[in-house]
C-alpha positions in Angstrom: 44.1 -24.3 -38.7 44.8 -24.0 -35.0 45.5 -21.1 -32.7 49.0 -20.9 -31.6 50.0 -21.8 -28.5 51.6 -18.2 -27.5 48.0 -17.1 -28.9 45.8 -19.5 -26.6 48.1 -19.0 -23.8 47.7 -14.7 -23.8 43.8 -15.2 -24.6 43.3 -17.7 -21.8 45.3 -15.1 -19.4 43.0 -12.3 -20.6 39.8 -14.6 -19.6 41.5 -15.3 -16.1 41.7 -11.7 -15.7 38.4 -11.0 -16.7 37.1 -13.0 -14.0 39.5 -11.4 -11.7 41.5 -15.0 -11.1 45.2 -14.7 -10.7 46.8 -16.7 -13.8 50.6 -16.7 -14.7 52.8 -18.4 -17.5 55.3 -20.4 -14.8 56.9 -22.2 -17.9 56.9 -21.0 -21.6 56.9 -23.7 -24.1 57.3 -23.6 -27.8 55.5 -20.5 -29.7 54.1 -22.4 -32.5 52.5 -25.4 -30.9 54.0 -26.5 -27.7 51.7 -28.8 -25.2 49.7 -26.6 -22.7 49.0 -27.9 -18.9 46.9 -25.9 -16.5 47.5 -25.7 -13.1 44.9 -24.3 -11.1 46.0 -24.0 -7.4 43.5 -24.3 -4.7 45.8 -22.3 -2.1 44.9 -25.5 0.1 48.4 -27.5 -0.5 46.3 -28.8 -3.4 45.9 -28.6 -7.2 43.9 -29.6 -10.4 46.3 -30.4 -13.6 44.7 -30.0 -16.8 47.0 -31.5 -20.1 46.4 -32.0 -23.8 43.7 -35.3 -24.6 44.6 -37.4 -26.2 42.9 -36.9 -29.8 42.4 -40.5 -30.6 40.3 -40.7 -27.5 37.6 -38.0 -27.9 35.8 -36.4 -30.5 36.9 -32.6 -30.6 33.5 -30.5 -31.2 33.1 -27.9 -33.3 34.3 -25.0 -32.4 36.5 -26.0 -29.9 40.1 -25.1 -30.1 42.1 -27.5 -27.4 40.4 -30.3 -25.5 41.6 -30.9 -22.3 41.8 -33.5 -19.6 42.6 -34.1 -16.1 46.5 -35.1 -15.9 45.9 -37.1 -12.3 43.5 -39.5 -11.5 43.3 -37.7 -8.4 41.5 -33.8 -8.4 42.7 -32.2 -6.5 45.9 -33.9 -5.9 48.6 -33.1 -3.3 51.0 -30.3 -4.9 53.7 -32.7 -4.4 52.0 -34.9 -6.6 51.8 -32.4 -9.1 54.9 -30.6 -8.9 56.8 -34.8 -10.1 54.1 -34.6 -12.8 55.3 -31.8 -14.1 58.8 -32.3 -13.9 58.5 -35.4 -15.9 56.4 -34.0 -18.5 59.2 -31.4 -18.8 62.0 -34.5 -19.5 59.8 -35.9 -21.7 59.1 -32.7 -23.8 60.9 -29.6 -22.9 58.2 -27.0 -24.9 55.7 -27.5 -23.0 53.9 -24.4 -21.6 52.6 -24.2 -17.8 50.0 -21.9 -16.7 49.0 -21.7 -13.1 45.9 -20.1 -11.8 44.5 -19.2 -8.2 41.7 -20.3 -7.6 39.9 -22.0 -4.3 37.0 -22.8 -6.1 38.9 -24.5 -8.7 37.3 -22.5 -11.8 39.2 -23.2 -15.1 37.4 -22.4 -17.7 38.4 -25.5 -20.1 36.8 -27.6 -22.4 37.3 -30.7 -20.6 36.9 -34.4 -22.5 35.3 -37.1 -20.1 34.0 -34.4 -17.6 
C-alpha cells in the first residue's frame, strides 16, 4: 500500500526542516495520490525539478516509497525553463502537487532512479 500523497508531502516537509532547508507546498494536488514534483531552487536564477519515474523504467527497491527522476535534461535549468515545465504538467494533470525547497547546494533528499 502506498503512502498518501498529503502524507509524503507533510513528512518530506518535516525532513526539509530538520535539516533547517526552507520547503513549501506552492501547489497542492490531489490528497490521495496526486503526482509530486520537487523544486529545489538554487537562489541563482536556477533550479533542479524532480517528477514521478516512470515505473516501467526502473526497478523500485525495497523499501522505497516514491522514485524520482530529474524532469529536465538540464540540472540545474534556467527558472524560466522550469517555471513552462510546470505549467504544462499542470494542463496535463491539474492534481499534481509542487514542493519548492531552498537550497544552494541543491540537497533534496530523494530517491532518485538513474542517478
Amino acid at each position: 500500500m502506498r503512502l498518501k500523497s498529503a502524507l509524503w508531502v507533510a513528512a518530506y516537509l518535516r525532513r526539509c526542516q530538520v535539516e533547517d532547508m526552507f520547503a513549501v507546498v506552492r501547489r497542492r494536488g490531489a490528497e490521495e495520490a496526486g503526482a509530486i514534483f520537487v523544486r529545489i531552487n538554487r537562489l541563482d536564477g536556477t533550479s533542479d525539478l524532480f517528477g514521478p519515474a516512470p515505473q516501467s523504467a526502473f526497478e523500485v527497491p525495497p523499501g522505497v516509497e516514491r522514485l524520482f527522476s530529474a524532469s529536465l535534461a538540464e540540472q540545474p535549468a534556467p527558472d524560466a525553463a522550469v517555471d513552462a515545465y510546470l505549467v504544462r504538467e499542470i494542463k496535463f494533470d491539474p492534481d499534481i502537487w509542487i514542493v519548492e525547497v531552498e537550497d544552494r547546494a541543491g540537497r533534496h533528499f530523494l530517491d532518485v532512479a538513474g542517478v
